[in-house]
C-alpha positions in Angstrom: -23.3 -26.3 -26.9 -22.0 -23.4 -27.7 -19.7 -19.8 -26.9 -20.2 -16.7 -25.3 -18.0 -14.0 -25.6 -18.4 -11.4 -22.4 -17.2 -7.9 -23.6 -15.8 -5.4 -21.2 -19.0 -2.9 -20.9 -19.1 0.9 -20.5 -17.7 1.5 -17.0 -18.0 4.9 -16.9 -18.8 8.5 -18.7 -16.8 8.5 -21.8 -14.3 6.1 -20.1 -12.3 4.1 -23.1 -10.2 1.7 -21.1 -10.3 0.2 -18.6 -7.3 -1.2 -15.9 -7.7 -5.2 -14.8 -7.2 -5.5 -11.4 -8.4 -8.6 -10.5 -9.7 -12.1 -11.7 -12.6 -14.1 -9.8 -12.7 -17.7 -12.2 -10.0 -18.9 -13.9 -10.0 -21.2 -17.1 -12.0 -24.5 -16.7 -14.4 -22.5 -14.1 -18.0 -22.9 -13.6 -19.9 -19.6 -13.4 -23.5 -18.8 -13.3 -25.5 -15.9 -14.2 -24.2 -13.1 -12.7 -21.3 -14.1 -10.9 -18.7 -11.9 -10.7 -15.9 -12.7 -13.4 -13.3 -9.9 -12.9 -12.7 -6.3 -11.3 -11.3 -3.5 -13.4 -10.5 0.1 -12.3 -10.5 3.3 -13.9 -10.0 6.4 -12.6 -10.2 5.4 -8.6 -13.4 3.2 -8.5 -13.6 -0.2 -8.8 -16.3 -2.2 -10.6 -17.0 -5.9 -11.3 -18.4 -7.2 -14.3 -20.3 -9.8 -13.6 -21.5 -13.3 -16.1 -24.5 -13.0 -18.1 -24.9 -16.5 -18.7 -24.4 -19.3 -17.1 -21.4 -21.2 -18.6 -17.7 -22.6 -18.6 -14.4 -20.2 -18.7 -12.5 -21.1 -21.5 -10.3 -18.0 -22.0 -9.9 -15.1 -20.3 -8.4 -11.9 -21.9 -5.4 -10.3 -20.0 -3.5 -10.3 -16.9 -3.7 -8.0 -13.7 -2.2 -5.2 -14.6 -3.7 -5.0 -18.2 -5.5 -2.1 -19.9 -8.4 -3.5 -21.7 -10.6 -1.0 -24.2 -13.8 -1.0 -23.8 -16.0 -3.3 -25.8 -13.2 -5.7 -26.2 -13.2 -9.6 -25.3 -12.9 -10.1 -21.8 -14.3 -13.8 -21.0 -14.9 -16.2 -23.9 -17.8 -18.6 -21.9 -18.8 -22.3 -23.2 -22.5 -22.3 -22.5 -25.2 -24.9 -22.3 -22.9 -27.3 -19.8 -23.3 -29.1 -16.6 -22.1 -27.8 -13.5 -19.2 -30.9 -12.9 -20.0 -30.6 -9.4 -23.1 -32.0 -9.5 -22.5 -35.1 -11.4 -21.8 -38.5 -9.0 -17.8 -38.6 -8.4 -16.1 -41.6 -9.9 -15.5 -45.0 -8.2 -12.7 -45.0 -6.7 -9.9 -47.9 -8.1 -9.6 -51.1 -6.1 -6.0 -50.6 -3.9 -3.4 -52.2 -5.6 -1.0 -54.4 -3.3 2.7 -52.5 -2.4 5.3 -54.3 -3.8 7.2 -55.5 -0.9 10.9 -53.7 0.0 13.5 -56.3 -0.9 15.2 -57.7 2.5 18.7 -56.7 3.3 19.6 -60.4 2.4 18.1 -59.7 -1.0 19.7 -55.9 -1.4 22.4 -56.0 -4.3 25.8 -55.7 -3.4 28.2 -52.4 -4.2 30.2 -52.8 -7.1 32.5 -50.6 -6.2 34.3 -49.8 -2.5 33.0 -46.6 -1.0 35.8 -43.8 -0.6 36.3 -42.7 3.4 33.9 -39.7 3.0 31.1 -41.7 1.7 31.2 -43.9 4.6 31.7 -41.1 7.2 29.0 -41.4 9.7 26.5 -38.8 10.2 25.4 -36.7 13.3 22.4 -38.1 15.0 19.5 -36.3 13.6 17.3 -33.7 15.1 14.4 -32.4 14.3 14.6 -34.7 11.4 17.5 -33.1 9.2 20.9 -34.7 10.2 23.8 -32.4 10.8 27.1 -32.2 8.6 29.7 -35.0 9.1 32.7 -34.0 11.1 35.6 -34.1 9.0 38.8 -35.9 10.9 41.1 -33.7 12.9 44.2 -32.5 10.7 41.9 -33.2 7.6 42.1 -29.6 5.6 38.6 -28.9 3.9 38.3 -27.5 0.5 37.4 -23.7 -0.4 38.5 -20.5 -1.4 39.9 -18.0 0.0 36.7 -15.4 -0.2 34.8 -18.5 1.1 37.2 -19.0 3.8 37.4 -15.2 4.8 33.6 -15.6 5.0 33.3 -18.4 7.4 36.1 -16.7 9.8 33.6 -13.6 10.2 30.8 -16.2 10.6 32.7 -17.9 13.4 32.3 -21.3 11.5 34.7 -24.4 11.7 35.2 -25.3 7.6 35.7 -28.8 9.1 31.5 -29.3 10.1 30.3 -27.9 6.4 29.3 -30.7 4.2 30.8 -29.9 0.7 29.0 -29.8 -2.4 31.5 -28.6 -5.0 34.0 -30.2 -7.3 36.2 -32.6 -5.6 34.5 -31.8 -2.5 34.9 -28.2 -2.6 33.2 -26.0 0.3 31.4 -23.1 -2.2 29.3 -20.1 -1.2 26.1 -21.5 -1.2 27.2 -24.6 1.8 28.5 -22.2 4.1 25.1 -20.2 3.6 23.0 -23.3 4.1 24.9 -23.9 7.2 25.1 -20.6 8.8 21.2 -20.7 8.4 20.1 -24.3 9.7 23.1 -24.2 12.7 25.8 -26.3 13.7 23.5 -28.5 15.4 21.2 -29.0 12.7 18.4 -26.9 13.5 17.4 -23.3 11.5 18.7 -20.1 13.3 15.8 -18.1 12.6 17.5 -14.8 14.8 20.2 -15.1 12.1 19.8 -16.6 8.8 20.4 -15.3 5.9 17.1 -14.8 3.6 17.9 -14.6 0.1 14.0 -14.6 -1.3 13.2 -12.1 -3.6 9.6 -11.3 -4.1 8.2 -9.3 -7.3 5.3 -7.6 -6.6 3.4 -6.0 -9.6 1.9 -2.4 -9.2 -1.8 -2.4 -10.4 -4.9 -0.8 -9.9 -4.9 2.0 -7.2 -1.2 1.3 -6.4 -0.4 2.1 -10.1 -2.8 4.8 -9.8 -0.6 6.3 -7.0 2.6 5.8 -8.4 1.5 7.7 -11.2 0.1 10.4 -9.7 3.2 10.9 -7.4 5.1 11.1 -10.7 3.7 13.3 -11.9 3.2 15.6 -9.5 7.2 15.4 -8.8 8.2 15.7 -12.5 5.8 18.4 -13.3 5.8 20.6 -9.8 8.9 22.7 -8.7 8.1 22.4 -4.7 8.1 25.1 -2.3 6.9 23.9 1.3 6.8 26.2 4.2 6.4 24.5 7.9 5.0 26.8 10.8 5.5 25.9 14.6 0.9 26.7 15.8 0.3 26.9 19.8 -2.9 24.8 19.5 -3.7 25.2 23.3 -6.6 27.2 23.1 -8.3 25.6 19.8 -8.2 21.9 21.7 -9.4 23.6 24.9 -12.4 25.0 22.8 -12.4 21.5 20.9 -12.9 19.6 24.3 -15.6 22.2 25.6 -17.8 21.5 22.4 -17.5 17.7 22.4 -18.9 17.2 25.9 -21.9 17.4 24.6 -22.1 14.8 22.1 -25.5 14.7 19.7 -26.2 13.0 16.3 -26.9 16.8 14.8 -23.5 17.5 16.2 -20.7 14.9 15.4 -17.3 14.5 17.9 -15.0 17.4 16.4 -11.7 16.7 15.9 -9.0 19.2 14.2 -9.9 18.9 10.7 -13.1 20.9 10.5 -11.5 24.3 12.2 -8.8 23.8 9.7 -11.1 23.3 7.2 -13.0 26.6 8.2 -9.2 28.5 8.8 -8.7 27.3 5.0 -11.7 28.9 4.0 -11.7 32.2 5.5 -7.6 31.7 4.2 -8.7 31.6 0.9 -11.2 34.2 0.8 -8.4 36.8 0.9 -5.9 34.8 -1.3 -8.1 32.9 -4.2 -5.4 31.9 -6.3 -3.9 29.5 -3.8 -7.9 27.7 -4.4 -7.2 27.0 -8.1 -6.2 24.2 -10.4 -2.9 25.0 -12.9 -3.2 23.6 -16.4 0.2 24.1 -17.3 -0.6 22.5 -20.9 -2.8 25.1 -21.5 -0.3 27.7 -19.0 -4.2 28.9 -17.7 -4.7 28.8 -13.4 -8.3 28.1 -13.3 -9.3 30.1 -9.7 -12.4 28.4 -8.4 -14.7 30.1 -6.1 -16.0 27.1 -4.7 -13.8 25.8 -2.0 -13.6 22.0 -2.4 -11.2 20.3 0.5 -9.4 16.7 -0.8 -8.8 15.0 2.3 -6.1 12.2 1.8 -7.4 9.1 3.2 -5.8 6.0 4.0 -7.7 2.8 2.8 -6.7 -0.8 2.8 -6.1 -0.5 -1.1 -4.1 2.6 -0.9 -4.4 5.9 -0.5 -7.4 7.7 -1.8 -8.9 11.4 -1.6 -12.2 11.5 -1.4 -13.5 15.8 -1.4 -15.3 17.5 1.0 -17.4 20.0 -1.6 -18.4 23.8 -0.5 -16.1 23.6 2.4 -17.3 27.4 2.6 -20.7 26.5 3.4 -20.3 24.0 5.7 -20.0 25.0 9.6 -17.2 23.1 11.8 -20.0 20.2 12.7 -20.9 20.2 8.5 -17.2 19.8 7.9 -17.0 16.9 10.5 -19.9 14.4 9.3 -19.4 15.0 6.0 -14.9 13.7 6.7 -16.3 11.5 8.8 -18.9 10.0 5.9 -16.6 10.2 3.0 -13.9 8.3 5.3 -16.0 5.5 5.9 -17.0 5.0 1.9 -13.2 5.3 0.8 -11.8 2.7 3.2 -15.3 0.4 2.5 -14.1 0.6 -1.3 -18.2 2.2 -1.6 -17.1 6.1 -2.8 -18.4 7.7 -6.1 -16.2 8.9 -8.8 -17.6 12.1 -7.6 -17.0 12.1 -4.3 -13.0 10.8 -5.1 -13.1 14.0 -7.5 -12.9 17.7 -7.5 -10.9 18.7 -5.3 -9.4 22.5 -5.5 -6.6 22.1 -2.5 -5.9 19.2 -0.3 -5.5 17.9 3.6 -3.4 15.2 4.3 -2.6 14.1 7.7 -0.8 11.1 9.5 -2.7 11.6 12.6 -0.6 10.5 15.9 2.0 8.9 13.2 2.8 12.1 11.8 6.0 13.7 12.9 7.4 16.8 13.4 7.8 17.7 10.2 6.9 16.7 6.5 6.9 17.3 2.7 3.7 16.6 1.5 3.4 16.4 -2.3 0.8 18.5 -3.9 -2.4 16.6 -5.5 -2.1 17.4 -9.3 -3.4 19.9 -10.7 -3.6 21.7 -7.5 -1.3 23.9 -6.5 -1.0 23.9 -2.7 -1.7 21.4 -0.1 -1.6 21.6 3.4 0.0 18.8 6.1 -0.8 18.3 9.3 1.9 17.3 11.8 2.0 15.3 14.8 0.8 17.1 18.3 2.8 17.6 21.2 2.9 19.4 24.6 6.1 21.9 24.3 7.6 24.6 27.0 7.3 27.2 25.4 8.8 31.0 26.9 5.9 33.2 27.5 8.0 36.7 28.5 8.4 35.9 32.1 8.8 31.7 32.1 8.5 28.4 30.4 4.8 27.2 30.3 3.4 24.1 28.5 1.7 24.4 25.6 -0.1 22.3 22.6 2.1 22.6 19.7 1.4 21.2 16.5 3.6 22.3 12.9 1.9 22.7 9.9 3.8 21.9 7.0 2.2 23.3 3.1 3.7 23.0 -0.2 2.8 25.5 -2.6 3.4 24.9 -6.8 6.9 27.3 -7.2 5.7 28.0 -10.8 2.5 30.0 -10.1 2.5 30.8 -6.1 5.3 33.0 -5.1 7.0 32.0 -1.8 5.7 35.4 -0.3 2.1 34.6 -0.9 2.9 30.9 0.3 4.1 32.1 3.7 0.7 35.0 3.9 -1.3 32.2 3.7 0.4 29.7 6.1 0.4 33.0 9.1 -3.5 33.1 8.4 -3.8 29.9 9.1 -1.6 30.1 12.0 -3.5 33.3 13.0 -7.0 31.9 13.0 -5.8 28.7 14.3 -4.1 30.6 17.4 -7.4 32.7 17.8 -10.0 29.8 17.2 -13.1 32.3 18.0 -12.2 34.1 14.6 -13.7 30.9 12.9 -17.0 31.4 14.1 -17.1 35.2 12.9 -19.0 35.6 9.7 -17.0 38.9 8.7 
């Protein structure tokens, strides 16, 4: 017999902590070599540390939520034990006879008279809870007047509550109960009251959200510009080049041209492609354009990064959101690909609505959202013709992007979006 103490191991490239996001065993546990003992997160991926040894969980160090350094106690393991489950179970103990219930002729006598609303009778049950007692006609029941104000609105008769309170006093918490299970007995689910409060800890990539968000907000004066796009002749194009599906050529959806409209946007206006460290007050302008696209998982909301959006075609642009999609929501992205990101997508897809705010991925400084689609009438000179509509909405960091460059950029991307052939010309 003895103890092995499992110490939280290097996670990641000069990582020193760690966030503990979930627990596998608990104390009193039976592991085996390499089963998985906890999850912790830093950055946005998620690893699990697994047992070297086969052993028993005798103390585990932290709760969800905790930051644990790296190379500190995580799992303190009693090894050289028997798995419990493979010893014989015990015999089980010979039934011992019930006492028998004493018979009514046997049942001790009161020793003192019951007052009349002891002995009331009850309501027969139903559905196996039995109903208040009905207090006598003329018979004035007990409670305040905030109580009694209450029960008017309710549309309750005082008179079928059964009293808790001093003295039988009607309080608060009766008329509750009694609003909720219903004058016959039986819960109102369409209209009780639900007085549950559950406390819901943020950790892991929730945390790392809330964080981010805070940031962002705290740190970033907001500027966000939303443009109305006729889209009728980029989903006409869209539709002509996805009837003929092929696995060199993935299904197109918007994305990719405004992927290639950001690029060619860009190209004339570099300093909306750049990171701000305002600690440092230096705009780092990259040439490289690398496209965050926000991402929904079940865990939260991640952004994995499309890199070299500027050498990518619209079917490049396509697999590789398509790819990075898939390994976000499976939990399966790198650290790279969830990094490096020089200006952001988000989207809501057919959820989004006409308008939005999106918040600008720190350190970026601009971010562009994608709004909901919809067929408008829309006045061409002469009459009212139905068109593809769909609003942009981009939020630009106030300190270092003027709103004049801000709206420059947003008509290019209208422009190019409007004129869809202009993203398949090189110059």
């Amino acid at each position: 017999m003895g103890e092995h103490i499992v110490k939280l191991p290097d996670v990641g490239e000069g990582v020193a902590e760690a966030e503990l996001v979930e627990w596998h065993v608990k104390v009193g546990d039976i592991v085996r070599e390499d089963d998985p003992l906890a999850a912790v997160m830093t950055d946005k991926a998620t690893v699990e540390i697994p047992s070297p040894v086969e052993g028993e969980v005798l103390w585990m160090g932290g709760e969800i939520g905790d930051t644990v350094a790296i190379g500190s106690a995580l799992v303190r393991l009693k090894v050289g034990v028997e798995d419990s489950s493979s010893t014989p179970a015990p015999a089980k103990p010979e039934p011992v006879a019930e006492t028998p219930a004493p018979t009514k002729a046997e049942a001790p006598k009161p020793e003192a008279r019951a007052t009349k609303a002891e002995i009331a009778p009850l309501a027969p049950k139903r559905n196996g809870a039995p109903t208040a007692p009905r207090r006598a006609a003329g018979e004035k029941p007990l409670a305040s007047p905030a109580v009694r104000l209450e029960a008017r609105e309710a549309g309750v008769d005082l008179r079928q509550v059964t009293a808790s309170g001093p003295a039988g006093r009607i309080t608060r918490e009766d008329l509750d109960a009694f609003v909720a299970r219903g004058p016959d007995g039986t819960r109102s689910s369409a209209l009780a009251r639900k007085t549950e409060i559950a406390e819901i800890k943020i950790v892991g990539l929730r945390r790392r959200i809330a964080e981010k968000m805070a940031l962002s907000k705290s740190r970033i004066p907001h500027i966000t510009i939303v443009e109305e796009v006729d889209v009728t002749g980029l989903e006409d194009l869209r539709a002509a080049l996805n009837k003929k599906p092929s696995s060199e050529r993935p299904k197109l959806t918007v994305l990719p041209f405004l992927m290639r409209a950001m690029v060619k946007a860009l190209a004339e206006q570099p300093g909306l492609n750049a990171l701000f460290d305002d600690d440092a007050g230096v705009v780092r302008q990259h040439a490289g354009v690398h496209i965050g696209i926000a991402t929904q998982t079940p865990a939260g909301l991640v952004v994995p990064v499309v890199k070299h959006a500027e050498a990518r075609d619209v079917w490049d642009c396509a697999a590789e959101v398509s790819r990075l999609a898939e390994r976000a929501r499976d939990g399966t992205a790198s650290r790279d690909e969830l990094g490096g990101s020089t200006i952001t997508i988000t989207s809501l897809g057919p959820l989004g609505a006409i308008a939005t705010t999106p918040v600008i991925n720190y350190p970026e400084v601009a971010i562009v959202g994608v709004n909901r689609m919809a067929v408008r009438p829309m006045w061409d000179g002469r009459a009212f013709v139905p068109r593809k509509m769909m609003n942009l909405s981009s939020s630009f960091d106030h300190r270092v992007i003027d709103g004049w460059d801000a709206a420059v950029f947003v008509q290019r991307l209208k422009e190019l979006l409007e004129t869809p052939a202009l993203l398949f010309v090189d110059a």
